[in-house]
N, C-alpha and C positions, 0 to 999 in steps of 0.2 A: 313859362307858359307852355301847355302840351304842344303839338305840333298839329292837331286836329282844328284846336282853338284859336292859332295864330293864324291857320287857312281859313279859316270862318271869319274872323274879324277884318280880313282884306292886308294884315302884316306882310306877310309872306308874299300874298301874290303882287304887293304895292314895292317893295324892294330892291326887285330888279325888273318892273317893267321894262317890256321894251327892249330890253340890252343884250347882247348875243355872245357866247361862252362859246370857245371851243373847247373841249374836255379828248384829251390822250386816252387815246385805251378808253372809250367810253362806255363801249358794249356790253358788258358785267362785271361780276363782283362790285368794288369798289366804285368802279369811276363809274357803274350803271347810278350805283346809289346815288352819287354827284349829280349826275346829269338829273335824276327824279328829283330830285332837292330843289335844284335849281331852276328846272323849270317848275314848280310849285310856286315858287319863288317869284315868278313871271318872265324868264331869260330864254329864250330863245337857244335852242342847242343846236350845236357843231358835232356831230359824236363821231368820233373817229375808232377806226380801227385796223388791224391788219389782216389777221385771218378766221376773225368773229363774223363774219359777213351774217352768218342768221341770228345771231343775240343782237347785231346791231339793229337791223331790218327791223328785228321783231318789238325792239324797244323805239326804235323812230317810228314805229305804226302805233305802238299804246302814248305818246308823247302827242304826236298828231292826231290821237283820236279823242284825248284829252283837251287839245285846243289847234286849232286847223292850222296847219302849215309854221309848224312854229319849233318842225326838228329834221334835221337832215343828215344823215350818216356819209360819211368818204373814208373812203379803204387809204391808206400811204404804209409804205416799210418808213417806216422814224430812221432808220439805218443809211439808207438813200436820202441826201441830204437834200439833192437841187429837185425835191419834189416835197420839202417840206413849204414852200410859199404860194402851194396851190394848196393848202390846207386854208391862208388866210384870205387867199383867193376866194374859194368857194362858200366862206363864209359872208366876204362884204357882196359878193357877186348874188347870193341867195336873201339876208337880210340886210346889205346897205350899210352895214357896219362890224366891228368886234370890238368889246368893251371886254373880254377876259380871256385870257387863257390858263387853262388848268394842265398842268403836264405831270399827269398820271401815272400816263404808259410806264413797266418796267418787265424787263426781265429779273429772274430772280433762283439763284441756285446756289448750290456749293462746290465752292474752290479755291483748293489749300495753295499754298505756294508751292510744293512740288507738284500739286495736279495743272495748274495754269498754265495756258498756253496764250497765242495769240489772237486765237478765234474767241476765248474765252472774253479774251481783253476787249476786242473789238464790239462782243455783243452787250456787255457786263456796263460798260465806260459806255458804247455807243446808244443804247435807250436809256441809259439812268443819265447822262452829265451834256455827252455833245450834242442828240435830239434836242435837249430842252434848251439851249446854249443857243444853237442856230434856229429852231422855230421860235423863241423870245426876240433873236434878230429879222425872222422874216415879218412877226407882230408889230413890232417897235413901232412903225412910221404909224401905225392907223391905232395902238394902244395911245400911243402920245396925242393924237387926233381926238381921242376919244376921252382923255384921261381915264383912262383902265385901268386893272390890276390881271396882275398875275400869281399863281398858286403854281409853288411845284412840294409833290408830295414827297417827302424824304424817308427818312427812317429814325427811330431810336439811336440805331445802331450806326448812325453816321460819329458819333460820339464815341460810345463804345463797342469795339469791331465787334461783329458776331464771329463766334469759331467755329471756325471754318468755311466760310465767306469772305476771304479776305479782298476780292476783287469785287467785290458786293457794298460792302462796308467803305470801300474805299471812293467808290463811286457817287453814294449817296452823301460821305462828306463831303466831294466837289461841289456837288448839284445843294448841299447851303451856302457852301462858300459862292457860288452863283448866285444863287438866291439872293445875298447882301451886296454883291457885286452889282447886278441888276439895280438893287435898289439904289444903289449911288447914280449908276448910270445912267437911269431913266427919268429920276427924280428933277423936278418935281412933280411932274402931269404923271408919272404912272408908279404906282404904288408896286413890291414885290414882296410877298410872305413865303413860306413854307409851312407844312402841317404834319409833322413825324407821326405816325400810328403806330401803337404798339399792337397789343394781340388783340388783332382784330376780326380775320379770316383768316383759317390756317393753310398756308402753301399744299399746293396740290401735290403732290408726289413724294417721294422721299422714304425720309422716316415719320415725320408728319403726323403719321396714322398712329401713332405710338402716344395710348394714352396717356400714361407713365409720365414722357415726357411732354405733353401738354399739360398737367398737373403738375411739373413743375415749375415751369415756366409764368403758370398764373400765379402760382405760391409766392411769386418774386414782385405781383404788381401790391400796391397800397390797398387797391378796392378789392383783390382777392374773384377775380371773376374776369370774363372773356369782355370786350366791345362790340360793336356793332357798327355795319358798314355806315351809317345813317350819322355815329358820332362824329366821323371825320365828315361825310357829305355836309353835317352842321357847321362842322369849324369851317369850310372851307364858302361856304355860302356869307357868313358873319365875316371872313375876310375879303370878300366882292364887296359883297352889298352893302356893309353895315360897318366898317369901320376905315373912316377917312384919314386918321390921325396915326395907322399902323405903315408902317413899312420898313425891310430888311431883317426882320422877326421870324422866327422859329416857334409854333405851338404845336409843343408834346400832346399827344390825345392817345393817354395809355395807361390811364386808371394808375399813375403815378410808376408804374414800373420802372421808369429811366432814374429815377433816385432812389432804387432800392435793388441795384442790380448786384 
């Protein structure tokens, strides 16, 4: 059913009444699309950020001007560990509870094994695998409270390295191997999934711009065509809201790429 028609019929906004998401890296691209989804959805948002402070702003004021007081944005470095539990702080302290976390945030570059260094490792490892490791542990007491779920986004490429991203690649296979880890852990009051995206925004910088190679990369998915940030904000909302029976699961959302690489 379209997405116009399931906000019409009261689907959407009946879902996650009520219940409160924090979302990593919430401010654009990707995890803006989540946070819109979800609160559609009727979830109260957490949006975090680091040094988006006016996409954040700008998106907790169309959020609350949508439905009053029902979004609130906090700055943290994910990096700085012993200020990830005022993240769950400011969520139960603003709406009284947190029933999800979605761990988003990433950094995202290239580096080969002779270009890798230590700083690389620390930022690479430090937002993709130990942020979402220790704020899953500052969650725990009040996800288990709540019987909650958790969403961390991973990658295709956690399976098959990408080249030359080897400290990239390597990361996002922890952060599934976390993902199922979690779900033993937490089970049975809190659920844990992950949602690999293929080509769905293309990285900012780089070579990137290189149509060439954006045409070939799609040439390699099943459906033959780019995604949208709004497919994985859908998967990720169907694994909150709407599916009690899933946890320590992986869903590729990548127009079949990962089996045709």
């Amino acid at each position: 059913m379209p997405f116009d028609r399931l906000r019409a019929n009261g689907y959407l906004r009946d879902m996650m009444q009520g219940k409160t998401v924090l979302v990593t890296g919430g401010a654009k691209r990707v995890g803006a699309a989540i946070c819109r989804r979800l609160h559609a959805a009727g979830a109260n948002l957490v949006i975090h950020y680091r040094y988006s402070a006016a996409e954040a702003e700008a998106l907790c004021a169309e959020l609350n001007a949508a439905r009053a007081d029902s979004a609130l944005s906090v700055q943290a470095d994910l990096l700085d560990i012993a200020a990830l539990p005022r993240l769950v702080e400011a969520a139960v302290q603003r709406f009284g509870q947190l029933d999800a976390l979605v761990n988003n945030a990433s950094s995202f570059y290239a580096a080969t094994l002779a270009e890798t260094d230590e700083a690389h490792w620390h930022d690479l490892l430090g937002t993709n695998l130990k942020a979402p490791l220790f704020l899953a542990q500052a969650a725990a007491p009040e996800l288990r409270r709540r019987h909650g779920a958790i969403v961390n986004i991973v990658d295709i490429h956690a399976e098959r390295p990408m080249h030359g991203h080897l400290l990239y690649s390597v990361a996002k296979a922890g952060l599934v191997a976390l993902t199922k880890g979690l779900a033993q852990e937490l089970a049975p009051q809190v659920r844990v999934n992950a949602v690999a995206p293929g080509v769905i925004l293309w990285p900012e910088g780089g070579d990137w711009d290189d149509a060439e190679k954006r045409r070939n990369i799609v040439a390699h998915s099943l459906l033959k065509r780019e995604g949208a940030p709004d497919d994985i904000a859908r998967t990720v909302a169907f694994l909150i809201g709407d599916a009690p029976y899933i946890t320590g699961q992986v869903v590729n959302v990548d127009g079949g790429r990962s089996v045709n690489l």
